[in-house]
N, C-alpha and C positions, 0 to 999 in steps of 0.2 A: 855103771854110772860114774864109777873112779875116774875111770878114763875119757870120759865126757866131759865132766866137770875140770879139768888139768885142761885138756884142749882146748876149751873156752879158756881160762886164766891165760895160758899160751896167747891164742891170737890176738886177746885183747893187749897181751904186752906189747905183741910183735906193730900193735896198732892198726890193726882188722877193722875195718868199721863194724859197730856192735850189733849189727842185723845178718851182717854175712857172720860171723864171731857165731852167735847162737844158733844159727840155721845150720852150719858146718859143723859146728862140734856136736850139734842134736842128732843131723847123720850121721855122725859114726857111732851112736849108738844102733842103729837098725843095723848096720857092717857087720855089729857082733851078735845081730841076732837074724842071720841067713835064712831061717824058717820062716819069717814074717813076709808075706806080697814086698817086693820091693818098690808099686804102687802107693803103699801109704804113705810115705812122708809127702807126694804131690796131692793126695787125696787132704791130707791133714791142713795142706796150705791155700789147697782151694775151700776146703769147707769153712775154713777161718775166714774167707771174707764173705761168707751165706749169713752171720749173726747179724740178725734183724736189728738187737739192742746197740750193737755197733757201729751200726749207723749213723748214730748220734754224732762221734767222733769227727770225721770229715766234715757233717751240716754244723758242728760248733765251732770248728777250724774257718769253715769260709763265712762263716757267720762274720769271726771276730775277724777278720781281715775287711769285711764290707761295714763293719762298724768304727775300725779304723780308718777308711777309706772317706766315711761318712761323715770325718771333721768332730769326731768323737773325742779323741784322744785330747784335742787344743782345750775344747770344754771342760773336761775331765780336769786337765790341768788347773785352767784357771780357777776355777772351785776350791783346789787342792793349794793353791796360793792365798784364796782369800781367806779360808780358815785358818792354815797354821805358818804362811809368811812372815806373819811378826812375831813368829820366835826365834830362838837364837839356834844359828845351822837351819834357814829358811828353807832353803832348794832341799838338805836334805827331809826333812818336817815333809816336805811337798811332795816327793819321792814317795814316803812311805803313806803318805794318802793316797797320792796318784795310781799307787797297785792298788791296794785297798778298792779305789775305784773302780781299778780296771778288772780286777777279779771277772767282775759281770759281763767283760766285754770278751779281753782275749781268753782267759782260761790258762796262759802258756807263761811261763818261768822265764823260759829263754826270750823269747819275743818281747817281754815287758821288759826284763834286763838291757839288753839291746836298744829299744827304742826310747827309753826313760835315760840312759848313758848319754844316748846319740843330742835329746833332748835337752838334758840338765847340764850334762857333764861339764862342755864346753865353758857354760855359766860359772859353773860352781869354781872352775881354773880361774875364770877371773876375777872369780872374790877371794880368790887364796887358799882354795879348797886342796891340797896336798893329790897328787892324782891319785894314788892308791886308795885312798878314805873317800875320795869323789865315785870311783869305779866301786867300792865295797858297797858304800850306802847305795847306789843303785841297784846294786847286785845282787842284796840281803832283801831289800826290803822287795826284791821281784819274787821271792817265794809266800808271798804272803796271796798271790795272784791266784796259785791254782787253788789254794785255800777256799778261797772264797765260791759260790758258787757262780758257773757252771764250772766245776773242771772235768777235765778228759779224766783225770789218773781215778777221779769215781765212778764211770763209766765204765774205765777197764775191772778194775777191783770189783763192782757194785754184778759187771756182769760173769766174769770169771766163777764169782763166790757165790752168785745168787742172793745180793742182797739188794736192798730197796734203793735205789738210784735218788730218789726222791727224799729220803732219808739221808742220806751221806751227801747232797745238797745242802740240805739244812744243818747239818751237822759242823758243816766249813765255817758258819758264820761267827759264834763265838771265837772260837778258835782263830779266826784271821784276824777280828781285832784285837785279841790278845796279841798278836803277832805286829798288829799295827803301835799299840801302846809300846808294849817294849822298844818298839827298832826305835822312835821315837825318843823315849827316854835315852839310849845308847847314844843316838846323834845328840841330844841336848846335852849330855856329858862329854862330850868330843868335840862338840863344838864351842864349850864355853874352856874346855883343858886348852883346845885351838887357838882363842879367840875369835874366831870366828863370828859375823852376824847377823842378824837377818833380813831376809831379803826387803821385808818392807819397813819401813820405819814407824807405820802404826799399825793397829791393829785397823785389820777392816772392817766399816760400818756395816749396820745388818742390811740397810738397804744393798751396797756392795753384794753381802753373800745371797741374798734373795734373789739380786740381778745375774748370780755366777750359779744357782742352783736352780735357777728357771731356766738358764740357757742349757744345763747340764739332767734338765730330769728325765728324757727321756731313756738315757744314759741310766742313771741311777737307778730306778725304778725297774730296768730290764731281768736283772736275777730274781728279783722280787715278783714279778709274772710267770717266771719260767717255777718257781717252787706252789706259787700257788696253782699255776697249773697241772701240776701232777698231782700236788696235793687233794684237788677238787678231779680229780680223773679227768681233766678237758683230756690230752696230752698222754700218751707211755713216753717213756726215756727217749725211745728214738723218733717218737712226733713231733716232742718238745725241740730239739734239734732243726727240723723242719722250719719249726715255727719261728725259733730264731733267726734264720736266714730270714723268713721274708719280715720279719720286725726290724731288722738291717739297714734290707734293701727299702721298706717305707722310710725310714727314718733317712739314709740317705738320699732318696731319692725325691720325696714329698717334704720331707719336716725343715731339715737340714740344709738339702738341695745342693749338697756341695760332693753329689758323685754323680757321676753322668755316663755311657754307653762306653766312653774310650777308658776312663779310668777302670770299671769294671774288668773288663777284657781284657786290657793292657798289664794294668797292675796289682791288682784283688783277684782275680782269676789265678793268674800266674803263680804269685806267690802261694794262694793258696792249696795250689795241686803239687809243688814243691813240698810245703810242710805237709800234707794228705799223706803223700806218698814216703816222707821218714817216715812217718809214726805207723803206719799200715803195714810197713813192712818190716816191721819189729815184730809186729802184732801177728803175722802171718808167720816168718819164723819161729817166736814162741811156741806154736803150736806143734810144731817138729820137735822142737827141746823138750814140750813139757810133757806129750806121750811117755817119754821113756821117764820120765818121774812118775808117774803114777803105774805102769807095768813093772816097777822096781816095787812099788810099795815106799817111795821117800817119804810123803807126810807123815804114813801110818810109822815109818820108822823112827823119824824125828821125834814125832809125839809123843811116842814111849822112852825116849832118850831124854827128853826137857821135864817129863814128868819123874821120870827117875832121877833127876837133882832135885826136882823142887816141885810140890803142888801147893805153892803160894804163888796166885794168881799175878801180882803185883812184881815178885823174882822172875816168873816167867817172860810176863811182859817186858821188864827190862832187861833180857837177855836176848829179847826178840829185836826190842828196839836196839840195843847195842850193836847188834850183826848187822842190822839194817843202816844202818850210821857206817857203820866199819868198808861194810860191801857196797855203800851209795860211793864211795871215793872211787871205784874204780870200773863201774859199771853203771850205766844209763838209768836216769831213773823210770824211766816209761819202761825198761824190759827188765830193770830187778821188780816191778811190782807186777810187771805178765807173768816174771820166771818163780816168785816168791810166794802171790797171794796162795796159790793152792798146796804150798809146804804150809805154811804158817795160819792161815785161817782154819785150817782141822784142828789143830793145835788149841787154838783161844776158843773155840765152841765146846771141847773137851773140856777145858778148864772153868765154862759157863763167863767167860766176857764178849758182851754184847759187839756183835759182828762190824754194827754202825761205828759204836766206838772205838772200837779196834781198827776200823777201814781208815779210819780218821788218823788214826797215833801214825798207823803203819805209812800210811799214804807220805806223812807229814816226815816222819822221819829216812823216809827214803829219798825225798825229796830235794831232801839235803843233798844229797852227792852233787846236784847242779850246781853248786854255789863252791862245794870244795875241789881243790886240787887232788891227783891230778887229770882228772876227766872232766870236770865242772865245764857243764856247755854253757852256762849261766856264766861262769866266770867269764869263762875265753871271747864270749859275745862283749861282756864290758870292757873286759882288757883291750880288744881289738880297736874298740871305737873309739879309745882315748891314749892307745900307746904305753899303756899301764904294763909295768913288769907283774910277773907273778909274785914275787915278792913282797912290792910294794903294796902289791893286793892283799895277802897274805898277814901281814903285819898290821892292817886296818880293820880286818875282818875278824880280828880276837874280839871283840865287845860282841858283836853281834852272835860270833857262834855261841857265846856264853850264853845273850838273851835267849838263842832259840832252844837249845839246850835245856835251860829254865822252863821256857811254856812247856816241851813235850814234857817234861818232869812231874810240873803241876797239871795237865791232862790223866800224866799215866793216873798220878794220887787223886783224882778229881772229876771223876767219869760225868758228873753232870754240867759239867761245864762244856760238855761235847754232846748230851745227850737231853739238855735243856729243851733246848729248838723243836729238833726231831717228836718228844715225847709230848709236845705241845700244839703242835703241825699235824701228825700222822698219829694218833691215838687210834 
Protein backbone atom coordinates (compact mmCIF):
# COMPACT_ATOMS: atom_id res chain seq x y z
CA UNK A 1 0.00 0.00 0.00
CA UNK A 2 3.62 2.14 0.36
CA UNK A 3 3.52 2.07 -3.09
CA UNK A 4 0.02 3.22 -3.68
CA UNK A 5 -0.09 5.76 -1.43
CA UNK A 6 3.64 7.57 -3.04
CA UNK A 7 1.93 7.11 -6.63
CA UNK A 8 -1.06 9.11 -5.70
CA UNK A 9 1.20 12.04 -3.82
CA UNK A 10 3.17 11.62 -7.28
CA UNK A 11 0.43 12.29 -9.76
CA UNK A 12 -1.18 14.69 -7.88
CA UNK A 13 2.20 16.73 -7.87
CA UNK A 14 2.62 15.99 -11.51
CA UNK A 15 -1.10 17.54 -11.65
CA UNK A 16 -3.17 14.48 -12.52
CA UNK A 17 -6.74 15.38 -12.20
CA UNK A 18 -7.69 13.85 -8.68
CA UNK A 19 -10.14 11.06 -10.20
CA UNK A 20 -7.59 9.64 -12.71
CA UNK A 21 -4.80 10.43 -9.57
CA UNK A 22 -6.94 7.74 -7.33
CA UNK A 23 -8.22 5.40 -9.80
CA UNK A 24 -4.45 4.79 -11.18
CA UNK A 25 -2.59 4.59 -8.19
CA UNK A 26 -5.58 2.14 -6.65
CA UNK A 27 -4.58 -0.03 -9.76
CA UNK A 28 -1.39 -0.59 -9.13
CA UNK A 29 -2.16 -2.02 -6.06
CA UNK A 30 -4.10 -5.16 -7.87
CA UNK A 31 -0.38 -5.22 -10.27
CA UNK A 32 1.03 -6.36 -7.01
CA UNK A 33 -1.34 -8.65 -6.30
CA UNK A 34 -1.47 -10.90 -9.72
CA UNK A 35 -3.68 -13.73 -7.83
CA UNK A 36 -6.69 -11.55 -7.60
CA UNK A 37 -9.43 -11.65 -11.09
CA UNK A 38 -7.95 -8.83 -12.83
CA UNK A 39 -11.89 -8.18 -13.47
CA UNK A 40 -12.41 -6.51 -10.11
CA UNK A 41 -11.23 -3.18 -10.08
CA UNK A 42 -14.01 -2.84 -13.26
CA UNK A 43 -16.45 -4.86 -11.06
CA UNK A 44 -15.50 -2.41 -8.05
CA UNK A 45 -16.34 0.67 -10.31
CA UNK A 46 -19.38 -0.60 -11.77
CA UNK A 47 -20.88 -1.65 -8.50
CA UNK A 48 -20.01 1.90 -7.08
CA UNK A 49 -22.69 3.43 -9.11
CA UNK A 50 -25.59 0.23 -8.06
CA UNK A 51 -25.70 2.26 -4.26
CA UNK A 52 -29.31 2.91 -4.09
CA UNK A 53 -28.33 5.79 -1.08
CA UNK A 54 -26.13 7.37 -3.69
CA UNK A 55 -28.47 8.37 -5.55
CA UNK A 56 -29.23 11.15 -3.53
CA UNK A 57 -25.95 12.89 -4.88
CA UNK A 58 -26.86 13.63 -8.52
CA UNK A 59 -31.00 14.38 -7.51
CA UNK A 60 -29.38 17.14 -4.91
CA UNK A 61 -26.79 18.36 -7.69
CA UNK A 62 -29.70 19.09 -10.17
CA UNK A 63 -31.92 19.90 -7.57
CA UNK A 64 -29.63 22.98 -6.60
CA UNK A 65 -28.95 23.92 -10.24
CA UNK A 66 -33.04 24.00 -10.89
CA UNK A 67 -33.28 26.16 -7.72
CA UNK A 68 -30.70 28.28 -8.97
CA UNK A 69 -32.23 28.39 -12.12
CA UNK A 70 -35.54 29.20 -10.28
CA UNK A 71 -34.60 32.86 -9.48
CA UNK A 72 -33.61 31.55 -6.06
CA UNK A 73 -30.28 32.80 -5.52
CA UNK A 74 -31.58 36.88 -6.38
CA UNK A 75 -34.17 36.14 -3.30
CA UNK A 76 -31.88 34.66 -1.26
CA UNK A 77 -29.72 37.67 -1.76
CA UNK A 78 -31.87 40.21 -0.98
CA UNK A 79 -33.04 38.81 2.46
CA UNK A 80 -29.36 38.51 3.02
CA UNK A 81 -29.20 42.49 2.52
CA UNK A 82 -32.06 43.40 4.32
CA UNK A 83 -30.82 41.73 7.53
CA UNK A 84 -27.34 42.57 7.84
CA UNK A 85 -26.65 45.47 4.96
CA UNK A 86 -26.51 48.12 7.60
CA UNK A 87 -23.51 46.83 9.09
CA UNK A 88 -20.29 47.87 8.66
CA UNK A 89 -18.35 45.38 5.58
CA UNK A 90 -22.30 45.09 4.14
CA UNK A 91 -21.69 42.91 0.99
CA UNK A 92 -19.37 41.04 3.05
CA UNK A 93 -22.20 40.48 6.25
CA UNK A 94 -24.45 39.46 3.07
CA UNK A 95 -21.92 36.99 1.73
CA UNK A 96 -21.91 35.03 4.94
CA UNK A 97 -25.79 34.91 5.20
CA UNK A 98 -26.17 34.37 1.62
CA UNK A 99 -24.30 30.81 2.08
CA UNK A 100 -25.95 30.26 5.19
CA UNK A 101 -28.99 30.61 2.98
CA UNK A 102 -27.98 28.82 0.25
CA UNK A 103 -26.83 25.79 2.31
CA UNK A 104 -30.43 24.44 1.46
CA UNK A 105 -30.26 25.08 -1.97
CA UNK A 106 -26.86 24.19 -3.56
CA UNK A 107 -25.04 21.90 -0.96
CA UNK A 108 -21.67 22.81 -2.92
CA UNK A 109 -18.56 25.02 -1.59
CA UNK A 110 -17.27 25.61 -4.93
CA UNK A 111 -20.36 26.58 -6.71
CA UNK A 112 -21.47 29.16 -3.97
CA UNK A 113 -17.79 30.49 -3.91
CA UNK A 114 -17.92 31.03 -7.67
CA UNK A 115 -21.35 32.38 -7.84
CA UNK A 116 -21.54 34.65 -4.61
CA UNK A 117 -17.67 36.20 -6.07
CA UNK A 118 -19.22 36.58 -9.74
CA UNK A 119 -22.13 38.28 -7.61
CA UNK A 120 -20.67 40.48 -4.80
CA UNK A 121 -17.34 40.69 -5.96
CA UNK A 122 -17.50 43.21 -8.73
CA UNK A 123 -19.65 45.54 -5.92
CA UNK A 124 -17.44 45.13 -3.11
CA UNK A 125 -14.15 46.62 -5.81
CA UNK A 126 -16.38 49.41 -6.02
CA UNK A 127 -16.86 50.37 -2.60
CA UNK A 128 -13.05 49.66 -2.03
CA UNK A 129 -13.05 46.32 -1.03
CA UNK A 130 -9.17 45.34 -1.62
CA UNK A 131 -9.48 42.26 -4.24
CA UNK A 132 -7.89 39.64 -2.07
CA UNK A 133 -10.35 40.41 1.08
CA UNK A 134 -13.39 40.72 -1.55
CA UNK A 135 -12.38 37.00 -3.04
CA UNK A 136 -11.53 35.67 0.66
CA UNK A 137 -14.84 36.74 2.20
CA UNK A 138 -16.52 35.14 -0.66
CA UNK A 139 -14.54 32.18 -0.48
CA UNK A 140 -14.57 31.57 3.43
CA UNK A 141 -17.78 32.12 4.08
CA UNK A 142 -18.78 29.41 0.84
CA UNK A 143 -17.80 26.69 3.29
CA UNK A 144 -20.41 27.34 5.59
CA UNK A 145 -22.79 25.87 2.40
CA UNK A 146 -22.09 22.26 2.68
CA UNK A 147 -22.52 22.65 6.39
CA UNK A 148 -25.72 23.32 6.33
CA UNK A 149 -28.22 20.82 5.27
CA UNK A 150 -28.49 19.20 2.47
CA UNK A 151 -24.91 18.34 1.79
CA UNK A 152 -23.37 15.82 -0.66
CA UNK A 153 -20.11 15.18 1.82
CA UNK A 154 -23.06 13.55 4.45
CA UNK A 155 -24.33 11.53 1.86
CA UNK A 156 -20.96 10.10 1.00
CA UNK A 157 -19.69 9.72 4.84
CA UNK A 158 -23.30 8.94 6.10
CA UNK A 159 -23.23 6.11 3.30
CA UNK A 160 -19.71 4.74 3.24
CA UNK A 161 -19.97 4.53 7.30
CA UNK A 162 -23.42 3.55 7.73
CA UNK A 163 -24.50 6.21 9.59
CA UNK A 164 -27.98 8.16 9.64
CA UNK A 165 -27.97 10.52 6.78
CA UNK A 166 -30.76 12.19 8.52
CA UNK A 167 -28.87 12.70 11.55
CA UNK A 168 -25.78 14.35 10.08
CA UNK A 169 -28.48 16.67 8.24
CA UNK A 170 -29.45 17.93 11.46
CA UNK A 171 -26.27 17.85 12.91
CA UNK A 172 -24.91 20.75 10.06
CA UNK A 173 -27.23 23.19 11.62
CA UNK A 174 -25.65 24.56 14.70
CA UNK A 175 -22.44 24.14 13.46
CA UNK A 176 -23.09 26.49 10.11
CA UNK A 177 -24.27 29.22 12.23
CA UNK A 178 -21.50 29.11 14.27
CA UNK A 179 -19.65 29.34 11.19
CA UNK A 180 -21.97 32.20 9.96
CA UNK A 181 -21.41 34.28 13.44
CA UNK A 182 -17.77 34.00 13.25
CA UNK A 183 -17.04 34.93 9.47
CA UNK A 184 -19.28 37.78 10.44
CA UNK A 185 -17.47 39.00 13.33
CA UNK A 186 -14.03 38.52 11.18
CA UNK A 187 -15.53 40.88 8.29
CA UNK A 188 -16.74 43.32 10.90
CA UNK A 189 -13.11 43.56 12.23
CA UNK A 190 -11.73 43.97 8.80
CA UNK A 191 -13.92 46.01 7.72
CA UNK A 192 -13.94 48.70 10.42
CA UNK A 193 -9.44 48.04 10.57
CA UNK A 194 -10.56 48.82 6.33
CA UNK A 195 -12.72 51.49 6.85
CA UNK A 196 -14.82 50.09 4.95
CA UNK A 197 -18.97 50.69 5.02
CA UNK A 198 -22.10 49.49 4.74
CA UNK A 199 -23.98 48.81 2.15
CA UNK A 200 -27.06 50.37 3.34
CA UNK A 201 -27.18 53.36 5.23
CA UNK A 202 -30.08 52.31 7.67
CA UNK A 203 -31.07 49.58 8.88
CA UNK A 204 -33.97 47.87 7.19
CA UNK A 205 -37.66 48.17 8.35
CA UNK A 206 -39.36 44.98 9.48
CA UNK A 207 -41.81 45.50 6.92
CA UNK A 208 -38.66 45.60 4.46
CA UNK A 209 -37.61 42.11 5.95
CA UNK A 210 -41.05 40.50 5.92
CA UNK A 211 -41.42 41.65 2.22
CA UNK A 212 -37.58 40.04 1.58
CA UNK A 213 -38.60 36.77 3.63
CA UNK A 214 -41.96 36.27 1.92
CA UNK A 215 -40.35 36.54 -1.31
CA UNK A 216 -37.63 34.22 -0.14
CA UNK A 217 -39.55 31.37 1.93
CA UNK A 218 -40.01 29.01 -0.12
CA UNK A 219 -36.23 29.03 -0.35
CA UNK A 220 -35.76 28.93 3.38
CA UNK A 221 -38.08 26.48 4.46
CA UNK A 222 -36.66 23.89 1.90
CA UNK A 223 -33.84 22.13 4.19
CA UNK A 224 -36.42 22.32 6.82
CA UNK A 225 -38.80 19.77 4.85
CA UNK A 226 -36.23 17.72 3.51
CA UNK A 227 -35.12 16.93 7.69
CA UNK A 228 -38.43 16.61 8.61
CA UNK A 229 -39.04 14.39 6.06
CA UNK A 230 -36.70 11.67 7.00
CA UNK A 231 -37.27 12.43 10.22
CA UNK A 232 -41.09 11.50 9.99
CA UNK A 233 -39.98 8.44 7.44
CA UNK A 234 -42.01 10.26 4.54
CA UNK A 235 -38.58 9.99 2.52
CA UNK A 236 -34.93 7.53 2.74
CA UNK A 237 -31.84 9.63 1.96
CA UNK A 238 -32.20 8.69 -1.67
CA UNK A 239 -36.15 9.61 -1.95
CA UNK A 240 -35.53 12.79 -0.15
CA UNK A 241 -33.13 13.59 -3.19
CA UNK A 242 -36.09 12.74 -5.52
CA UNK A 243 -38.26 14.98 -3.87
CA UNK A 244 -35.98 17.80 -3.97
CA UNK A 245 -35.84 17.88 -7.57
CA UNK A 246 -39.47 18.11 -8.20
CA UNK A 247 -39.77 20.86 -4.97
CA UNK A 248 -37.33 22.83 -7.63
CA UNK A 249 -38.87 22.23 -10.63
CA UNK A 250 -42.59 23.53 -8.64
CA UNK A 251 -40.95 26.25 -7.30
CA UNK A 252 -39.56 27.33 -10.54
CA UNK A 253 -41.90 26.37 -12.63
CA UNK A 254 -45.45 27.23 -10.73
CA UNK A 255 -44.33 29.63 -7.72
CA UNK A 256 -41.38 31.60 -9.13
CA UNK A 257 -42.28 31.15 -12.76
CA UNK A 258 -38.91 32.34 -13.75
CA UNK A 259 -37.58 28.79 -15.42
CA UNK A 260 -39.19 27.59 -18.48
CA UNK A 261 -38.38 24.53 -21.04
CA UNK A 262 -35.20 26.40 -22.77
CA UNK A 263 -33.44 27.28 -19.56
CA UNK A 264 -34.03 23.80 -18.17
CA UNK A 265 -32.39 22.03 -21.17
CA UNK A 266 -30.03 24.53 -22.26
CA UNK A 267 -28.61 25.63 -18.97
CA UNK A 268 -29.69 23.48 -15.57
CA UNK A 269 -29.50 20.31 -17.45
CA UNK A 270 -26.11 20.95 -18.77
CA UNK A 271 -24.46 22.17 -15.97
CA UNK A 272 -25.90 19.90 -14.04
CA UNK A 273 -24.48 16.61 -15.75
CA UNK A 274 -21.00 18.39 -15.74
CA UNK A 275 -20.87 18.69 -11.89
CA UNK A 276 -22.87 14.89 -11.70
CA UNK A 277 -20.24 13.62 -13.68
CA UNK A 278 -16.91 15.18 -11.25
CA UNK A 279 -18.20 14.00 -8.38
CA UNK A 280 -19.42 10.45 -9.56
CA UNK A 281 -16.28 9.84 -10.73
CA UNK A 282 -14.35 10.34 -7.88
CA UNK A 283 -16.78 8.34 -6.19
CA UNK A 284 -16.40 5.35 -8.68
CA UNK A 285 -12.63 5.63 -8.50
CA UNK A 286 -12.59 5.62 -4.72
CA UNK A 287 -13.82 2.27 -4.88
CA UNK A 288 -10.64 0.89 -6.76
CA UNK A 289 -8.34 2.75 -4.12
CA UNK A 290 -10.32 1.94 -1.20
CA UNK A 291 -10.35 -2.21 -1.77
CA UNK A 292 -6.87 -2.27 -1.33
CA UNK A 293 -7.29 -0.36 2.12
CA UNK A 294 -9.18 -2.58 3.58
CA UNK A 295 -7.36 -6.10 2.10
CA UNK A 296 -4.19 -4.39 3.82
CA UNK A 297 -6.02 -4.29 7.06
CA UNK A 298 -5.19 -0.01 7.01
CA UNK A 299 -8.01 1.10 9.49
CA UNK A 300 -7.52 -1.97 11.82
CA UNK A 301 -3.79 -0.91 11.63
CA UNK A 302 -4.02 2.77 12.19
CA UNK A 303 -6.33 2.21 15.07
CA UNK A 304 -3.88 0.32 16.93
CA UNK A 305 -1.19 2.96 16.01
CA UNK A 306 -3.49 6.29 17.27
CA UNK A 307 -4.44 4.22 20.24
CA UNK A 308 -1.00 3.28 21.23
CA UNK A 309 -0.16 7.34 21.52
CA UNK A 310 -3.10 8.15 23.14
CA UNK A 311 -6.66 6.75 24.45
CA UNK A 312 -7.83 10.23 25.23
CA UNK A 313 -10.69 10.61 23.02
CA UNK A 314 -10.23 14.31 22.61
CA UNK A 315 -5.87 13.67 21.53
CA UNK A 316 -7.23 11.52 19.21
CA UNK A 317 -9.52 13.46 17.61
CA UNK A 318 -7.27 16.30 17.23
CA UNK A 319 -4.78 14.27 15.66
CA UNK A 320 -7.43 13.19 13.27
CA UNK A 321 -8.48 16.56 12.58
CA UNK A 322 -4.89 17.82 12.14
CA UNK A 323 -4.20 15.24 9.32
CA UNK A 324 -7.29 16.06 7.86
CA UNK A 325 -6.37 19.92 7.65
CA UNK A 326 -2.92 19.07 6.80
CA UNK A 327 -4.04 16.47 3.77
CA UNK A 328 -7.32 18.85 2.67
CA UNK A 329 -4.26 21.26 1.10
CA UNK A 330 -3.49 18.90 -1.36
CA UNK A 331 -6.11 16.69 -2.12
CA UNK A 332 -9.90 17.21 -3.04
CA UNK A 333 -12.16 17.39 -0.40
CA UNK A 334 -14.98 15.10 -1.95
CA UNK A 335 -12.18 12.11 -2.28
CA UNK A 336 -10.05 12.79 0.98
CA UNK A 337 -13.58 12.09 2.75
CA UNK A 338 -14.40 8.79 0.07
CA UNK A 339 -10.47 7.84 0.55
CA UNK A 340 -10.48 8.67 4.64
CA UNK A 341 -13.99 8.06 6.19
CA UNK A 342 -13.40 4.24 6.41
CA UNK A 343 -9.42 4.64 7.95
CA UNK A 344 -10.72 6.94 10.53
CA UNK A 345 -14.43 6.21 11.36
CA UNK A 346 -13.22 2.50 12.96
CA UNK A 347 -11.04 4.52 14.82
CA UNK A 348 -13.65 7.13 16.81
CA UNK A 349 -16.22 4.04 17.22
CA UNK A 350 -13.28 2.18 19.07
CA UNK A 351 -12.58 5.20 21.08
CA UNK A 352 -16.67 5.42 21.81
CA UNK A 353 -17.25 9.18 19.89
CA UNK A 354 -20.46 9.45 18.45
CA UNK A 355 -20.15 8.64 14.62
CA UNK A 356 -22.88 11.77 13.91
CA UNK A 357 -20.46 13.83 15.74
CA UNK A 358 -17.51 12.74 14.38
CA UNK A 359 -19.09 12.89 10.58
CA UNK A 360 -19.58 16.34 11.33
CA UNK A 361 -15.89 17.59 12.79
CA UNK A 362 -14.46 15.29 10.15
CA UNK A 363 -16.65 16.47 7.16
CA UNK A 364 -15.89 20.14 8.38
CA UNK A 365 -12.41 19.81 8.63
CA UNK A 366 -11.68 18.27 5.39
CA UNK A 367 -13.61 20.71 3.91
CA UNK A 368 -11.21 22.95 4.43
CA UNK A 369 -8.73 22.13 1.78
CA UNK A 370 -11.40 23.90 -0.77
CA UNK A 371 -10.71 27.23 0.56
CA UNK A 372 -6.65 26.64 1.00
CA UNK A 373 -3.79 26.63 -1.31
CA UNK A 374 -2.46 24.84 -3.11
CA UNK A 375 -5.53 22.89 -4.52
CA UNK A 376 -8.34 24.97 -3.11
CA UNK A 377 -11.16 24.63 -5.92
CA UNK A 378 -12.99 27.16 -3.74
CA UNK A 379 -10.19 29.36 -3.88
CA UNK A 380 -9.18 29.13 -7.59
CA UNK A 381 -13.19 29.55 -8.48
CA UNK A 382 -13.00 33.09 -6.66
CA UNK A 383 -9.58 34.08 -7.71
CA UNK A 384 -10.57 33.44 -11.30
CA UNK A 385 -13.85 35.64 -11.32
CA UNK A 386 -12.19 38.59 -9.99
CA UNK A 387 -8.29 38.38 -11.27
CA UNK A 388 -7.25 37.95 -7.65
CA UNK A 389 -3.61 36.64 -7.14
CA UNK A 390 -3.09 33.82 -4.86
CA UNK A 391 -1.37 35.84 -2.72
CA UNK A 392 -3.45 38.52 -2.23
CA UNK A 393 -5.87 35.78 -1.33
CA UNK A 394 -3.79 34.45 0.91
CA UNK A 395 -2.88 37.29 3.04
CA UNK A 396 -6.80 38.07 3.57
CA UNK A 397 -7.88 34.79 4.44
CA UNK A 398 -5.53 34.70 7.99
CA UNK A 399 -8.75 35.94 10.04
CA UNK A 400 -11.01 33.70 8.66
CA UNK A 401 -8.70 30.46 8.83
CA UNK A 402 -8.19 31.49 12.58
CA UNK A 403 -12.24 31.79 12.96
CA UNK A 404 -12.66 28.39 11.38
CA UNK A 405 -10.10 26.92 13.29
CA UNK A 406 -11.77 28.13 16.47
CA UNK A 407 -15.28 26.53 15.69
CA UNK A 408 -13.72 22.97 14.88
CA UNK A 409 -11.94 23.52 18.23
CA UNK A 410 -15.01 24.40 20.15
CA UNK A 411 -17.09 21.33 18.30
CA UNK A 412 -14.01 19.01 19.03
CA UNK A 413 -14.47 20.29 23.20
CA UNK A 414 -18.37 20.66 22.74
CA UNK A 415 -19.86 17.46 21.16
CA UNK A 416 -23.37 19.00 22.02
CA UNK A 417 -23.24 21.78 20.18
CA UNK A 418 -23.34 19.21 17.05
CA UNK A 419 -25.37 16.59 18.76
CA UNK A 420 -28.18 19.09 20.10
CA UNK A 421 -30.44 19.01 16.82
CA UNK A 422 -29.92 15.35 16.07
CA UNK A 423 -30.70 14.17 19.77
CA UNK A 424 -33.75 16.16 19.69
CA UNK A 425 -35.05 15.32 15.86
CA UNK A 426 -34.17 11.57 15.85
CA UNK A 427 -34.59 10.13 19.59
Amino acid sequence: MIIVIIAFIIFLAIGMPVAFAIGISGFLWFLQHLDLPVTIPIQLALSQTQSFTLLAIPMFIFAGNVMNSAGVTGRLMNLASALTGHMRGGLGQVSAVLSTLMGGVSGSSIADAAMETRMLGPEMLKRGYPKGFAVAVNVWTSLITPIIPPGIAFIIYGTIGQVSVGRLFAAGIVPGLLLMVVYMIAIWAAAKRMGLQPERERRASSKEIASAFSKSIWSVIFPILLILGLRTGIFTPSEVGSFAVIYGLIVGFLIHRELNLKTLFKETLDNSIGDIGSVMYIIVMSAIFGYGLVWDRIPEVLANFLLGISSNPYVLLLMIMVFLIFAGLFIDATALILMTTAVFLPVARKIGIDPVYFGLVFILSAALGNQTPPVGASMYAGCSVLGASVEEYVKASIPFFVATIAVIALLVFFPQLVLFIPDLLFR
